[in-house]
C-alpha positions as CSV (number, residue, x, y, z in Angstrom):
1,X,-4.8,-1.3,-19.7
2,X,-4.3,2.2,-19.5
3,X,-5.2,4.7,-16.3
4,X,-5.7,8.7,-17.5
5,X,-4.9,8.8,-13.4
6,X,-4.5,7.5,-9.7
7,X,-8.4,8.8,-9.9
8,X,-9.4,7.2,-12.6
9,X,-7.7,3.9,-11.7
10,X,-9.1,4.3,-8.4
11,X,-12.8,4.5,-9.8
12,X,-12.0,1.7,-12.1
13,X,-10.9,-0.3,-8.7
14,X,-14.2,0.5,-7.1
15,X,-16.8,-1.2,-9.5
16,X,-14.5,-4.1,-9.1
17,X,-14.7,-4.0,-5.3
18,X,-18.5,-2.9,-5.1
19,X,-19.5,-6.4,-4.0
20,X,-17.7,-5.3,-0.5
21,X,-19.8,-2.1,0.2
22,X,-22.8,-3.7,2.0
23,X,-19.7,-5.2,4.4
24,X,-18.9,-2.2,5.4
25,X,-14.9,-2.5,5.2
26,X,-12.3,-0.3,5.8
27,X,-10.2,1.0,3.5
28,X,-6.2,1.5,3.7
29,X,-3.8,3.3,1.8
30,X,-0.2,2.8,1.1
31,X,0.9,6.6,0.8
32,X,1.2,8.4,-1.0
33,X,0.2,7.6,-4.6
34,X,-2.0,4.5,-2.7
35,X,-4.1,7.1,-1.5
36,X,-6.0,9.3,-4.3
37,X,-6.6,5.5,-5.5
38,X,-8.3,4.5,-2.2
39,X,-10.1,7.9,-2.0
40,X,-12.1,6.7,-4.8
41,X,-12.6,3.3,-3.4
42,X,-13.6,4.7,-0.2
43,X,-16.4,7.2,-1.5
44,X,-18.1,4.3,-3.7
45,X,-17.9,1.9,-0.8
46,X,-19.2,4.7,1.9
47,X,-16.2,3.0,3.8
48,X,-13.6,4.7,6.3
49,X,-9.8,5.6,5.1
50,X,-6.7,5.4,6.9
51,X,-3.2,4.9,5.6
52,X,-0.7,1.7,5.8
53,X,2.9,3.9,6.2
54,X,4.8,1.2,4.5
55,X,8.9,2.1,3.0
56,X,10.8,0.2,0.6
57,X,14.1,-0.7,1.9
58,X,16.3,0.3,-1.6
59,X,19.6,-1.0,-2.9
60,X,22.0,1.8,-1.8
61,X,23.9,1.6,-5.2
62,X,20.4,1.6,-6.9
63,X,17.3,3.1,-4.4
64,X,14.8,2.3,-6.6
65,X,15.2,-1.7,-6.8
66,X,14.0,-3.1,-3.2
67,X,16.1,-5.3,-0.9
68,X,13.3,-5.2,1.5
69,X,10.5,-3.4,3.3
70,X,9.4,-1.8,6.5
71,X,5.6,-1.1,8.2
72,X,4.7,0.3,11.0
73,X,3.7,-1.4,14.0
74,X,4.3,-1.2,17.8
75,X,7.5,-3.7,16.3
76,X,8.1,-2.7,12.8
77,X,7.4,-5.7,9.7
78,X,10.3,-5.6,7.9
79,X,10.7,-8.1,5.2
80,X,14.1,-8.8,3.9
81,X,14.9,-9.6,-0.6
82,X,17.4,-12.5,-0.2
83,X,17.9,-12.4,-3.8
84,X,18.5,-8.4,-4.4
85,X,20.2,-8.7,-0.9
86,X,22.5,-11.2,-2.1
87,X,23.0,-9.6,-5.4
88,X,24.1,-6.2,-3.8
89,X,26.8,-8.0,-1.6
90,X,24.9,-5.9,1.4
91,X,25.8,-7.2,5.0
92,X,23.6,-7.1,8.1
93,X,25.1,-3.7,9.4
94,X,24.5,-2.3,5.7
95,X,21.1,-3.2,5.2
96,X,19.9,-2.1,9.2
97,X,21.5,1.3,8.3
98,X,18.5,2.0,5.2
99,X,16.1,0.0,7.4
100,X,16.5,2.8,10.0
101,X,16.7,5.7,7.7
102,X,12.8,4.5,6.4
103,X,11.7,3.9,9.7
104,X,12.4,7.7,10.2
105,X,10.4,8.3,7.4
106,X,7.6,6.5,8.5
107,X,7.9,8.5,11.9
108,X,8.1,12.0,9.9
109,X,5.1,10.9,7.8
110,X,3.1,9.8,10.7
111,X,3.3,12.8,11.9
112,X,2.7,15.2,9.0
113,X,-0.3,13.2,7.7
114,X,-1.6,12.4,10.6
115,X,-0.9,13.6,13.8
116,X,-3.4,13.4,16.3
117,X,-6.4,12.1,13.9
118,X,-7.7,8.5,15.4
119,X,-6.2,5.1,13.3
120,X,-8.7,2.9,12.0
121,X,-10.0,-0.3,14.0
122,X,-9.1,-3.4,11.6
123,X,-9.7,-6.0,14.5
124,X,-12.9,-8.2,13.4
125,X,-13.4,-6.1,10.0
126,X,-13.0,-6.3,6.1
127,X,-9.8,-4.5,5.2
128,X,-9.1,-3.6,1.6
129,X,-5.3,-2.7,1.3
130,X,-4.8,-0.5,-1.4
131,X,-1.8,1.0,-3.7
132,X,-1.5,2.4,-7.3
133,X,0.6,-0.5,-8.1
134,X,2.5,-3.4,-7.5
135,X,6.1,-4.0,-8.6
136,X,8.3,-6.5,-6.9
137,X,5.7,-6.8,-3.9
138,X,8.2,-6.0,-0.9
139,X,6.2,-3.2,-0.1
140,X,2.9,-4.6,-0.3
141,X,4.0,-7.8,1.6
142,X,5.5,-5.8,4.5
143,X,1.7,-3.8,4.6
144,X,0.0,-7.4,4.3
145,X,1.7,-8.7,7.5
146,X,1.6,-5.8,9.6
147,X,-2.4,-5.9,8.5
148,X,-2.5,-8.9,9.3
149,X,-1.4,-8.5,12.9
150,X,-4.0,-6.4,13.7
151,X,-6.6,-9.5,13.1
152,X,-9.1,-8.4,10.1
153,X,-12.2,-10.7,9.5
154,X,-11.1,-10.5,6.1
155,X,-8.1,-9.6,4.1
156,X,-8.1,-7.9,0.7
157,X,-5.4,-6.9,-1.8
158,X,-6.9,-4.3,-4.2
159,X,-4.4,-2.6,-6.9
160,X,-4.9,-1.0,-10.7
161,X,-2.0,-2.9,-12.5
162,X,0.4,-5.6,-10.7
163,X,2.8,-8.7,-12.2
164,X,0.7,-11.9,-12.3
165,X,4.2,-13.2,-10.7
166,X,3.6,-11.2,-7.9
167,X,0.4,-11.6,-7.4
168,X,1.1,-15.5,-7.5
169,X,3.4,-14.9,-4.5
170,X,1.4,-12.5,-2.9
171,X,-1.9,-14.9,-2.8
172,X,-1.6,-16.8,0.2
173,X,-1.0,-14.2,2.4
174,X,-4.5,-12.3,1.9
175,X,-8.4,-13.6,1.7
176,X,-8.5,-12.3,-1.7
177,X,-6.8,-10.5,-4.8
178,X,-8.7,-7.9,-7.0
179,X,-6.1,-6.9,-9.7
180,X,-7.3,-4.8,-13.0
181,X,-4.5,-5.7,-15.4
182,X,-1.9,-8.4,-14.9
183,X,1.1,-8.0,-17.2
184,X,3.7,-10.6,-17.5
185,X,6.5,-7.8,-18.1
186,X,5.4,-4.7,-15.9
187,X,8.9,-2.6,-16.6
188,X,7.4,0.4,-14.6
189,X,3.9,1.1,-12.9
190,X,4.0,4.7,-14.3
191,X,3.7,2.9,-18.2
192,X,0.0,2.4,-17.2
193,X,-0.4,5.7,-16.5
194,X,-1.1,8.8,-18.8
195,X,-0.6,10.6,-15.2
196,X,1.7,9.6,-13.0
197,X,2.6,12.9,-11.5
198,X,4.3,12.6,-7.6
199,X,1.8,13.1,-5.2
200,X,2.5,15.8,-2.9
201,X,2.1,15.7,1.1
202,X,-0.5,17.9,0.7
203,X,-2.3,16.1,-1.4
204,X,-2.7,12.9,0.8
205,X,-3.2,15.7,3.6
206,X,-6.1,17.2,2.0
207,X,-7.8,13.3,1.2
208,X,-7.6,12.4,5.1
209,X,-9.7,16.1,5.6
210,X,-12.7,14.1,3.6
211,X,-12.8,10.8,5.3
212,X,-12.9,9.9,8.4
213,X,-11.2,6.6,10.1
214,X,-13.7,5.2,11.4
215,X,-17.5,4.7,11.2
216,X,-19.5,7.3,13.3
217,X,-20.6,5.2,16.9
């Protein structure tokens, strides 16, 4: 399957996830290509959008492959890749150093996209987690727990393209899965997309400006 865009992929998302709108969930993006994906999801489902700020922890020799992943929380989720951990020959002291670095990051976008605006209640509510894809799930599983610990009625996991190996792993740790292609080789999530430009600060700025949070009182 092929997305002309995060927009498109994110309207595609929605009539998959339209069964959810008369439950009133709240929607949650992992920034910042998650987020003009959820912005679609959120205006079909009439539901609230707030933001997961989730970093992958990267192999220093090679950023992009994870060794792990850290969410916010009043104690940070960090999830640790044994394998690519073991692989890179990276020692406790190593691997705290990145883990640090992102949690910065987290702190510098929590403040530029959101400032003061109110966070989301997720306590007793359907939460939809959504990103514009999945590769080795370190990410999403560090967003998943940290969800988690803020007690939703119901979990979901809702992504465009993601490995069905992934997914596999990725299953018992949410209510339910709504996936729109599952490759068995994914090589890149930008191959399933004509337009997979970086989103901008601004951009993801500009979304949060349209919806709000929460549900009016």
């Amino acid at each position: 399957m092929l997305f002309e865009n995060r927009m498109d992929a994110g309207r595609r998302l929605a009539e998959a996830l339209l069964k959810y709108k008369g439950r009133h969930p709240v929607v949650l993006a992992l920034p910042r290509g998650g987020v003009p994906v959820a912005a679609e999801v959120a205006s079909a489902l009439d539901a609230p959008l707030d933001l997961l700020l989730v970093r992958k922890i990267g192999l220093p020799i090679q950023p992009e492959l994870a060794m792990g992943a850290v969410a916010e929380g009043e104690k940070p989720i960090v999830i640790r890749n044994s394998d690519v951990i073991e692989v890179g020959g990276i020692g406790p002291r190593e691997f705290d150093a990145v883990c640090n670095e992102e949690c910065a990051e987290i702190q510098r976008r929590r403040q530029r996209y959101l400032g003061n605006r109110e966070r989301a209640t997720i306590k007793g509510q359907v939460a939809i987690i959504i990103d514009d894809g999945i590769a080795t799930g370190a990410t999403t599983l560090a967003a998943i727990r940290a969800v988690r610990g803020r007690e939703p009625k119901e979990l979901v996991l809702a992504v465009p393209v993601a490995p069905l190996e992934t997914l596999e792993k990725l299953h018992p740790e949410v209510d339910a899965i709504v996936c729109l292609d599952t490759p068995e080789e994914l090589g890149a999530i930008g191959y399933f997309y004509r337009d997979f430009h970086q989103v901008r600060d601004e951009e993801v700025i500009d979304i949060l400006r349209r919806f709000p949070a929460n549900r009016p009182s």
